[in-house]
Residue, then its C-alpha position, 0 to 999 in steps of 0.5 A: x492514449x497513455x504514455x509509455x512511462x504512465x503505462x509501465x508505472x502503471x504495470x509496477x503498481x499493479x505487480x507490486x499490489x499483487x505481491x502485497x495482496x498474495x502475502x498479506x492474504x488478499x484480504x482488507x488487511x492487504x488493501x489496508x496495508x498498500x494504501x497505508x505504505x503508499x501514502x506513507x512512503x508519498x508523505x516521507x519522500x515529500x518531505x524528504x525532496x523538501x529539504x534537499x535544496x538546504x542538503x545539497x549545499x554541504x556536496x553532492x555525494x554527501x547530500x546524496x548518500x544521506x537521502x538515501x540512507x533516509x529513504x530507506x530508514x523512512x521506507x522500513x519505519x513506513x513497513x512497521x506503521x503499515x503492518x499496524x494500520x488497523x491499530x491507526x483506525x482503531x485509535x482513530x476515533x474510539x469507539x468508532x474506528x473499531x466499529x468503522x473497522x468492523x464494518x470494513x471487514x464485514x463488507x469490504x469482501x462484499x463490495x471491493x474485493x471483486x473488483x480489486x482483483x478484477x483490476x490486478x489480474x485482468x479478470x483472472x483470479x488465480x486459485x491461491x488467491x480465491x476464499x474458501x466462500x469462493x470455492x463454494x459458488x463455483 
């Protein structure tokens, strides 16, 4: 059995990746821009948390104002790297991230759409969130 602090971080992580699948169009792009600004933000608090022993040394407060002030610059440079994630694949390895990228749309819709959405509305996928291709099976 979860704890409850698993199961409500668990609950925000799914209601977050909801908001960022409706407005980034429920798509690869979407699934490719949370998974992109969630390792950044993991890799910018890292480093952040790695050098607080040496900040808090200078007062408390300071140290304090000053990593926040941080995280919310790393967090707003993270949305702008996120926003540009295919770029990244793209740049990866050219000319295989764009063929690699290519063949992420092709078949993300095919194998992982369904069971992202599965997972974040439960099984009940709302109408907005549906494919044209959707509407036509039904």
């Amino acid at each position: 059995m979860a704890s409850p602090l698993v199961e409500r971080s668990h609950g925000a992580c799914r209601e977050w990746f909801r908001k960022v699948w409706r407005v980034r169009g429920g798509g690869l792009y979407a699934c490719g821009f949370a998974v992109t600004f969630i390792y950044l933000e993991v890799g910018s608090l890292a480093e952040d948390l790695s050098g607080v022993g040496a900040v808090f040394s200078g007062g408390a407060v300071a140290a304090a104002a000053g990593l926040f002030i941080d995280f919310l610059i790393d967090s707003f440079t993270n949305t702008i790297a996120a926003l540009m994630w295919p770029v990244a694949v793209v740049r990866w390895a050219p000319p295989w991230g764009a063929v690699a990228l290519g063949l992420a749309y092709w078949l993300f819709p095919i194998y992982l759409k369904k069971p992202i959405e599965n997972w974040m509305f439960g099984g009940r996928v709302p109408a907005d969130t549906r494919d044209a291709a959707d509407d036509e099976k039904a």
